[in-house]
Every structure is written in C-alpha cells, then in structure tokens.
LUMPA-952665 format. One record per atom (N, C-alpha, C, CB): residue in one letter; x, y, z. Coordinates in steps of 0.1 Angstrom, whole numbers, padded with zeros to 4 digits, always signed. Glycine has a CB too. Example, Ala and Ser with C-alpha at 12.3 -4.5 7.8 and 13.67 -1.06 7.14 Angstrom:
2
a+0132-0057+0078 a+0123-0045+0078 a+0132-0033+0078 a+0113-0045+0090 s+0128-0022+0071 s+0137-0011+0071 s+0129+0000+0079 s+0141-0006+0057 
***
This chain:
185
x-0474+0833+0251 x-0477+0819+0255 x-0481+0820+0270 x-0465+0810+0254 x-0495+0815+0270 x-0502+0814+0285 x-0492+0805+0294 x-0519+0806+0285 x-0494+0792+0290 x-0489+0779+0298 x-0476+0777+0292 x-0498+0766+0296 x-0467+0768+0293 x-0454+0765+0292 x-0444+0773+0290 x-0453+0757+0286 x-0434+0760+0284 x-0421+0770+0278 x-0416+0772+0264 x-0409+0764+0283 x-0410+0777+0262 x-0409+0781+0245 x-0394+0780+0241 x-0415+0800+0241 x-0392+0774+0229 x-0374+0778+0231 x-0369+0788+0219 x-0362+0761+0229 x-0361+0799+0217 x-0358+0801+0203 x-0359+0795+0192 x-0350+0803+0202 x-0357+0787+0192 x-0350+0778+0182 x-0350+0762+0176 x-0339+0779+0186 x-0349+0754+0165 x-0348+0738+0168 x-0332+0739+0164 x-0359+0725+0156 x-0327+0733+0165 x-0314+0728+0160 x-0314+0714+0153 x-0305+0727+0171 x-0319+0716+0141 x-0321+0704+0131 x-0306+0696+0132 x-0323+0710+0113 x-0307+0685+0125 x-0299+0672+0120 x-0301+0676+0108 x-0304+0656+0124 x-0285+0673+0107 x-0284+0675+0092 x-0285+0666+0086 x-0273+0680+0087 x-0292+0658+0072 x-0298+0668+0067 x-0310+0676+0069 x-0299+0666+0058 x-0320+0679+0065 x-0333+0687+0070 x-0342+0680+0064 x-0334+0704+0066 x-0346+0670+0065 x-0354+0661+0063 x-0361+0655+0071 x-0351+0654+0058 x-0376+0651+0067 x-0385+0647+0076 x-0383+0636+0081 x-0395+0646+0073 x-0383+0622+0075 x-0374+0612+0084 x-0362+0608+0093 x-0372+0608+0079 x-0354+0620+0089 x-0340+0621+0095 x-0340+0626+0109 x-0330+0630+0087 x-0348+0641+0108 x-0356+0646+0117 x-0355+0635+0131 x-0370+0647+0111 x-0371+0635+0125 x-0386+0626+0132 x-0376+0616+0144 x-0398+0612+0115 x-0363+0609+0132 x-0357+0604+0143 x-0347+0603+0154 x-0357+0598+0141 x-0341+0614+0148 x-0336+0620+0157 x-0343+0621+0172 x-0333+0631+0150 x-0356+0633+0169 x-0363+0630+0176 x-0367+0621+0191 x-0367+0628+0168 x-0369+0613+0184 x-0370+0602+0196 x-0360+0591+0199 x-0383+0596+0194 x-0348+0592+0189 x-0339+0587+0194 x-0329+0590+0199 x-0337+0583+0191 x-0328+0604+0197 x-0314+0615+0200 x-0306+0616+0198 x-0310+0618+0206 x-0305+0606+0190 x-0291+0605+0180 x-0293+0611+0165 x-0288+0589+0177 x-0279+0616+0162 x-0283+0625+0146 x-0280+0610+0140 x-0269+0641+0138 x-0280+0616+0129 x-0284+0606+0118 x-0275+0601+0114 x-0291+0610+0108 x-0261+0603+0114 x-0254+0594+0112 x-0254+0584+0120 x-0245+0598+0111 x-0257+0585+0130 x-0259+0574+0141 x-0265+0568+0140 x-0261+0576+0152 x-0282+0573+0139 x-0295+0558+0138 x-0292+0555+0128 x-0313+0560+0138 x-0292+0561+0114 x-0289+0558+0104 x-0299+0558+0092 x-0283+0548+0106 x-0309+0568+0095 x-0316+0569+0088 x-0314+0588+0082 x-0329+0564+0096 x-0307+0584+0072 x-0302+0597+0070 x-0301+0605+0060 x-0294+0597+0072 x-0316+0600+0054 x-0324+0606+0044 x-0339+0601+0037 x-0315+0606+0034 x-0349+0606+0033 x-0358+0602+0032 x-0361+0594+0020 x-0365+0611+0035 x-0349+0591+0010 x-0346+0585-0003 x-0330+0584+0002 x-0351+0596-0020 x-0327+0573+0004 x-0309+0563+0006 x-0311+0552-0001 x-0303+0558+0023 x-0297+0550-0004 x-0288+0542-0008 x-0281+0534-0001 x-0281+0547-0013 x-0274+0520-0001 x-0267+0518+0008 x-0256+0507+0001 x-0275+0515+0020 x-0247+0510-0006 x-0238+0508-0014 x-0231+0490-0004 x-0228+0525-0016 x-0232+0493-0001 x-0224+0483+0007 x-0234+0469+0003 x-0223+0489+0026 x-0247+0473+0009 x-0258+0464+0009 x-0262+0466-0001 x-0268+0464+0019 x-0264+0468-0012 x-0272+0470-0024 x-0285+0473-0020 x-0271+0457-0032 x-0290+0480-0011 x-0302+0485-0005 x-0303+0498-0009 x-0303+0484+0010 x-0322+0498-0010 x-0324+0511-0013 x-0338+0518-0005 x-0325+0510-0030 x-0340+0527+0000 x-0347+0530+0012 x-0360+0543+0003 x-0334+0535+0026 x-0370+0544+0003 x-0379+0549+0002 x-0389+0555+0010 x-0382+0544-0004 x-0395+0567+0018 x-0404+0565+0024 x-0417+0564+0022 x-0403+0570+0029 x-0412+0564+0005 x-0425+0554+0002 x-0429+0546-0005 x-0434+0558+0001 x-0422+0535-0002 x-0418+0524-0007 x-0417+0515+0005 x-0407+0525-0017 x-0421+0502+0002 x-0423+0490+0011 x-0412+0486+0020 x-0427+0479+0002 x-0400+0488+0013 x-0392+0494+0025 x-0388+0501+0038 x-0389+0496+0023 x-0399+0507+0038 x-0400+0517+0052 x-0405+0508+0057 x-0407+0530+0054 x-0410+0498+0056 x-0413+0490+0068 x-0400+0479+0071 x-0428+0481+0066 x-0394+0474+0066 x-0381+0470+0065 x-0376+0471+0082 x-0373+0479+0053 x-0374+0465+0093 x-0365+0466+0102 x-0350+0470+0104 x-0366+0457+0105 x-0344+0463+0091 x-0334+0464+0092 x-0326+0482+0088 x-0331+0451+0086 x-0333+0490+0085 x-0330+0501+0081 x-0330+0505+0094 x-0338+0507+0071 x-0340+0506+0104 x-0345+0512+0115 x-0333+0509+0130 x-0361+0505+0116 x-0327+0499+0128 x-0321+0494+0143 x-0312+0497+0143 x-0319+0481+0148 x-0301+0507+0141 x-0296+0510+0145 x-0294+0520+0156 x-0295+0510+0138 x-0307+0518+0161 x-0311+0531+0175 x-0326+0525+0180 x-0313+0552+0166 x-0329+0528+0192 x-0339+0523+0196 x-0348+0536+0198 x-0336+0514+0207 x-0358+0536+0192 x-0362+0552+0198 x-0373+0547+0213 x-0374+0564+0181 x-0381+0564+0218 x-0384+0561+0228 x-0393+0551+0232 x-0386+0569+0231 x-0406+0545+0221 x-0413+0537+0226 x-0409+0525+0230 x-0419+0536+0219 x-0400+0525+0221 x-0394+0508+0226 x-0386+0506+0237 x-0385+0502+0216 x-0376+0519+0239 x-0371+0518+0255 x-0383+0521+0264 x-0359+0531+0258 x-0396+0525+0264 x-0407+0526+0273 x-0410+0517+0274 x-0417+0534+0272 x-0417+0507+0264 x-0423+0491+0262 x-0412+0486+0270 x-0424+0484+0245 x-0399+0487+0265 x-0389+0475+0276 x-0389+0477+0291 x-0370+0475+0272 x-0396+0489+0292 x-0398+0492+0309 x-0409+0488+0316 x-0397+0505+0313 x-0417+0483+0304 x-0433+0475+0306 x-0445+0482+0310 x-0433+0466+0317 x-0442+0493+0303 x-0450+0504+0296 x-0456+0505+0287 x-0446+0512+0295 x-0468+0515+0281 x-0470+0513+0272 x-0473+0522+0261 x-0477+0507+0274 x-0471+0518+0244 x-0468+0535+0238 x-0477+0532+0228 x-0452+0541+0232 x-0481+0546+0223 x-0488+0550+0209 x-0482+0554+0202 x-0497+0558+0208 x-0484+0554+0190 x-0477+0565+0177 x-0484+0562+0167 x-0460+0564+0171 x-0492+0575+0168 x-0502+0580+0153 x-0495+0588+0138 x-0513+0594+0158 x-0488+0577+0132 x-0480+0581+0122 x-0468+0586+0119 x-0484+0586+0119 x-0458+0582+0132 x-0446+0591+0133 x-0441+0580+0127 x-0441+0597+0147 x-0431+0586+0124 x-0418+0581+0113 x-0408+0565+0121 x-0403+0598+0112 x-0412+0553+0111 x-0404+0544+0118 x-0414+0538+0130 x-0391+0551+0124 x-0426+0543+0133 x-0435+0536+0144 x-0443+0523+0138 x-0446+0547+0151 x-0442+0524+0124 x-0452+0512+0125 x-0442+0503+0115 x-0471+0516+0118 x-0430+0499+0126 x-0419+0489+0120 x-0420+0484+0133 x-0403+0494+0111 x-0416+0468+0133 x-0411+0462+0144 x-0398+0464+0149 x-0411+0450+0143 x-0391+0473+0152 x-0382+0476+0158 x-0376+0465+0171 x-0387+0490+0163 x-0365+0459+0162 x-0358+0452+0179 x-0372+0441+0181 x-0357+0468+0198 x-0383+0440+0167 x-0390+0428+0174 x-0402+0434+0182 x-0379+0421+0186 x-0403+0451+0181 x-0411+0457+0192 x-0421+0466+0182 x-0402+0466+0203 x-0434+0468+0181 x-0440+0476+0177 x-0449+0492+0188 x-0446+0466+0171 x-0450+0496+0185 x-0456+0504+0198 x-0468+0493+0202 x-0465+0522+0193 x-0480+0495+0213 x-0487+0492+0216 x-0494+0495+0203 x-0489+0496+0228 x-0501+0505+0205 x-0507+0511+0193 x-0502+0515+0186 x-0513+0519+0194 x-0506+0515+0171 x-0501+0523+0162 x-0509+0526+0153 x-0491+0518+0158 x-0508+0537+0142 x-0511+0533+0127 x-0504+0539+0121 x-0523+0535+0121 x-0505+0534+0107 x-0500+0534+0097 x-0499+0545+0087 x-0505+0525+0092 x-0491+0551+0082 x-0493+0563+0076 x-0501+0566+0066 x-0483+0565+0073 x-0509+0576+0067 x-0522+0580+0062 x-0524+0590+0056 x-0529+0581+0069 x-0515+0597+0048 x-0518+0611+0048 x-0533+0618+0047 x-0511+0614+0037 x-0538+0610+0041 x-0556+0615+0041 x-0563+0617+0055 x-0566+0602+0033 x-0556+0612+0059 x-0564+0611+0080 x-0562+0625+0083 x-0554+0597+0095 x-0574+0629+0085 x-0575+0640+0091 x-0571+0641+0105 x-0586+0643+0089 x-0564+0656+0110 x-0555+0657+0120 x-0570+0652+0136 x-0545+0677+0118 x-0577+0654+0134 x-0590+0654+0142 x-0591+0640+0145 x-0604+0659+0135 x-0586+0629+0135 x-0591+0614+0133 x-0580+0612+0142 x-0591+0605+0118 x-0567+0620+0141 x-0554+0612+0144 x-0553+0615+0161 x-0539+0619+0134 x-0557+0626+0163 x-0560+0630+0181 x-0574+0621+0186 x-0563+0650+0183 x-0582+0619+0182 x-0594+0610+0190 x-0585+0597+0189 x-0613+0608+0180 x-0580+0592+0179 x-0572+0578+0185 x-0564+0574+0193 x-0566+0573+0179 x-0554+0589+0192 x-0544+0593+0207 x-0547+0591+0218 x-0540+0605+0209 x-0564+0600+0218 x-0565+0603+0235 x-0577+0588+0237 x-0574+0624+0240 x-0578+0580+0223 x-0585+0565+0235 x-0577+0559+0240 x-0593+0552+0229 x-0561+0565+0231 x-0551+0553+0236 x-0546+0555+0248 x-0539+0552+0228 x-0548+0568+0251 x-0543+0572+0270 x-0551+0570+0275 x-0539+0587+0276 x-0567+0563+0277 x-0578+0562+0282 x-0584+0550+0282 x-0585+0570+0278 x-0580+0541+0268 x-0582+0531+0265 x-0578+0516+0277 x-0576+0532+0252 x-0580+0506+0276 x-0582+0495+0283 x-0565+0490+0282 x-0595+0484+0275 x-0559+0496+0276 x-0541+0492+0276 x-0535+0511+0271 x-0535+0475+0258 x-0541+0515+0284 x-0535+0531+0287 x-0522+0528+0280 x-0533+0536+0305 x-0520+0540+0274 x-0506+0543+0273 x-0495+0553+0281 x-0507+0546+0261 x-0486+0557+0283 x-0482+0566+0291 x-0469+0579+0281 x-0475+0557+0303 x-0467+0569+0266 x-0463+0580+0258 x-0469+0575+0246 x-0446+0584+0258 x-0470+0591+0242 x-0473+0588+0227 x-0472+0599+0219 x-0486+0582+0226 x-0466+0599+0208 x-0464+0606+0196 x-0476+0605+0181 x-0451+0601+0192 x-0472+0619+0181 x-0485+0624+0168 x-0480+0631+0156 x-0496+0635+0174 x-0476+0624+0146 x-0471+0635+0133 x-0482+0637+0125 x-0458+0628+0121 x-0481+0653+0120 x-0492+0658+0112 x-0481+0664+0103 x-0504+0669+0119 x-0485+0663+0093 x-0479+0670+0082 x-0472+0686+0076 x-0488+0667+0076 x-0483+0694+0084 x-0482+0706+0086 x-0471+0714+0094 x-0491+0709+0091 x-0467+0726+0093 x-0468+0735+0080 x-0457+0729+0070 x-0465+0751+0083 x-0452+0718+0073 x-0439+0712+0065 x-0444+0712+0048 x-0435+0692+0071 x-0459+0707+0050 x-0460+0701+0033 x-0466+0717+0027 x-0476+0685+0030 x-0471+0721+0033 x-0473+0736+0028 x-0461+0744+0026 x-0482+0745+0040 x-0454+0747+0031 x-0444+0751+0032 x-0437+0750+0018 x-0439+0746+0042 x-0433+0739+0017 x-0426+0730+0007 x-0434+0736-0007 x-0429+0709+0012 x-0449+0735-0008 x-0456+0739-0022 x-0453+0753-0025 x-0471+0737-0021 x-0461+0758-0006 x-0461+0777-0014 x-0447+0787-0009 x-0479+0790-0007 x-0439+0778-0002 x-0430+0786-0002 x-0428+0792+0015 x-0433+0796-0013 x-0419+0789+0020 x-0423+0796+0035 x-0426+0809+0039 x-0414+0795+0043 x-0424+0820+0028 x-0423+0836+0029 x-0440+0836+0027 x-0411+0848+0015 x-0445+0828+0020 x-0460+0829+0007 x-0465+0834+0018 x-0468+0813-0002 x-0475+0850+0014 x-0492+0852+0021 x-0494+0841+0025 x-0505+0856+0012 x-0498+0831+0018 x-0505+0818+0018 x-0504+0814+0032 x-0498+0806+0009 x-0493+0811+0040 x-0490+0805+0046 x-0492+0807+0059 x-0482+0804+0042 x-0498+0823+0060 x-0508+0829+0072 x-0521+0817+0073 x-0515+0849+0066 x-0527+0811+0061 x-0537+0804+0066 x-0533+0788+0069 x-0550+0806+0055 x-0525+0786+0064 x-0518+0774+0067 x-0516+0774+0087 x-0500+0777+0057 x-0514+0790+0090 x-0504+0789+0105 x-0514+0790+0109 x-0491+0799+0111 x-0527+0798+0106 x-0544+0799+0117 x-0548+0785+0113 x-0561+0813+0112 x-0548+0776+0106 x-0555+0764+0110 x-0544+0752+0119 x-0560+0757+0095 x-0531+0753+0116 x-0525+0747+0126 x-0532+0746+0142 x-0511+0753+0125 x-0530+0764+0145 x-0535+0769+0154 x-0548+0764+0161 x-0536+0779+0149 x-0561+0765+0151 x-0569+0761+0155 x-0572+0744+0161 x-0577+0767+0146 x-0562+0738+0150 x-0560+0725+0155 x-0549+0717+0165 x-0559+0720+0145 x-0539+0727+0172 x-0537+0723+0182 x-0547+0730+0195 x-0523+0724+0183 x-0558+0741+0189 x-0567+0744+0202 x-0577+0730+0204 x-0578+0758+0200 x-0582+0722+0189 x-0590+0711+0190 x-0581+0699+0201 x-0594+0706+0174 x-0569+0701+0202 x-0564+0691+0208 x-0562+0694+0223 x-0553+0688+0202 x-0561+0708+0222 x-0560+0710+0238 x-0575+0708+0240 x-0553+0726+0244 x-0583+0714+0236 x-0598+0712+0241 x-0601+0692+0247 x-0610+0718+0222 x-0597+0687+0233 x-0596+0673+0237 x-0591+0669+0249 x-0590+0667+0229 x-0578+0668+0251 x-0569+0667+0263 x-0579+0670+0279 x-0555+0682+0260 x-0587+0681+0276 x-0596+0686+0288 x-0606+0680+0288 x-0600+0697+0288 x-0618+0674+0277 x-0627+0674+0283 x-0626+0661+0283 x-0637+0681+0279 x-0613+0655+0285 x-0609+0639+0288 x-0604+0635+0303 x-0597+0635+0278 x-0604+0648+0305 x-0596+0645+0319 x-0584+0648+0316 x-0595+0630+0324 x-0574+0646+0309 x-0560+0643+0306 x-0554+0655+0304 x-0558+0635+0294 x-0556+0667+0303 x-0552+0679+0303 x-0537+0683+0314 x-0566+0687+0307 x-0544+0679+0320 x-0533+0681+0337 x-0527+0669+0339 x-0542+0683+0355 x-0525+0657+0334 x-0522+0646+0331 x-0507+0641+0324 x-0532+0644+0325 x-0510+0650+0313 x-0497+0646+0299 x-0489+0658+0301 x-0503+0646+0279 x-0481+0655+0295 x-0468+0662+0291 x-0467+0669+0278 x-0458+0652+0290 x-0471+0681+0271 x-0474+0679+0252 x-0462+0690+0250 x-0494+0684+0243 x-0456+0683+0239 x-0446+0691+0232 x-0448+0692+0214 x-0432+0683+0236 x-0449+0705+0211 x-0451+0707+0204 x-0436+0711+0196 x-0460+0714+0207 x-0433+0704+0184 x-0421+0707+0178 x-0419+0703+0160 x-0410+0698+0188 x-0407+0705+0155 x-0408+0708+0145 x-0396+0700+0138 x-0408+0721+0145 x-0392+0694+0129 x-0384+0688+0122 x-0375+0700+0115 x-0391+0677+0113 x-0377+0714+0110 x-0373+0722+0110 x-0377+0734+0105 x-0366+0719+0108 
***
C-alpha cells in the first residue's frame, strides 16, 4: 500500500450479516444495542417482522435505537450523503441524510461514485458520506470465498476503487476527504 493505513483484520458483530454489520458501522454499537440484528428478524414482543427487503426497511421504528453518523453530523448542521448504505434512506429520529438513494442493486458502482462526488461539490456540499457496493460480499456468497472465480471478482473491485480514486482527483477532492475502505466481514 502506497498511501495510508491498513489494519489486519475487521472484528465483525456478531452475527455476520450485512445489515447488522453496515450498522454497526456507523453507529458503533453491536447489534444488540442498535438493534438491528439480523437481515430477516422477528420481534416477538411487537408482533413485527423485519425484511431487508421488504417495505419494512424503511420503517423508523426498527432503526432508532441508535443514531448512526449522519444524523449526529446533520444535528451539528452539517451535511451528509449515503449512496445506498444500510438504514440511510429511513428517517431516522425524523432525519434523513441530505442526500440519499435508495437501494438499487442494478446501479452500477460508477453511477453510485459520480453521485457521491456531486454531493461533496454540489450546491449543499456535504462533509460525510458513505458508499455501499455489494462486492466481494455477493460474489463471495454464490462462488464461494476459496473459488478461482473470485480472483476476477478482487481485479474488478480493484479497478473500481482506482475509478474512484481517479474521480476523487480530477475533482479536486483527492487531498480533501478522508476514504475508508472496509468490510462487513
């Protein structure tokens, strides 16, 4: 690695799921805590039933049990993006990011970074913002994480966080942001 830092390791939330993850993530709380603590729940108490994909994921009330970062940035009168991350395009506490969209799996990872970097440039700059892409998670999951396969899975990642650093530069914004690159597990 030319530029930054690298760590061994993630230390997932149990369980190892993408939602559970994702919010951990940005709220830093495991999941028993926010309370999103599986990507298909139950909630016996409430007779509720949680899907991530199902019309319930937009549902607030699943989500507040934790405030993740946009919304503590927005309450500082700041302003945030999130291109598809988990729980961003719910009103949280009443709060949506500045920007957002909506989960897309068809949106190409290229579509999802030109929206990012208008939003840091755009006419209601942002100062954080989050980007979920699917990769290598959904690959992974089909061919298996050992799979040959999965050498071409890791050179296109590759090539598409170079399209983003390339982006980041010839925006100005290179020397600007902060980018972290990480993993749900």
């Amino acid at each position: 690695m030319e530029e930054g830092v690298q760590v061994e390791q993630v230390e997932n939330t149990y369980i190892t799921k993408t939602y559970p993850n994702h919010y951990t993530l940005v709220t830093g709380l495991h999941a028993e805590t926010h309370g999103i603590v599986a990507n298909e729940m139950y909630d016996p108490i409430h007779n509720r039933s949680f899907s991530m994909e199902g019309p319930e994921v937009y549902d607030a009330w699943w989500w507040e049990e934790a405030v993740p970062l946009w919304v503590t940035n927005q309450k500082a009168g700041r302003k945030s993006g999130a291109a598809m991350w988990p729980g961003s395009d719910v009103a949280i506490g009443g709060t949506f990011p500045t920007h957002y969209m909506i989960y897309n799996a068809s949106m190409p990872f290229e579509t999802r970074v030109d929206k990012l970097i208008d939003w840091f440039s755009g006419p209601e700059a942002i100062n954080f913002g989050v980007l979920y892409w699917e990769e290598p998670d959904e690959s992974g999951h089909n061919l298996g994480p050992e799979s040959p396969l999965m050498d071409v899975v890791i050179a296109d990642i590759d090539e598409k966080l170079g399209f983003l650093r390339e982006k980041l530069k010839t925006t100005g914004l290179y020397d600007k942001v902060n980018l972290i690159v990480t993993s749900d597990h």
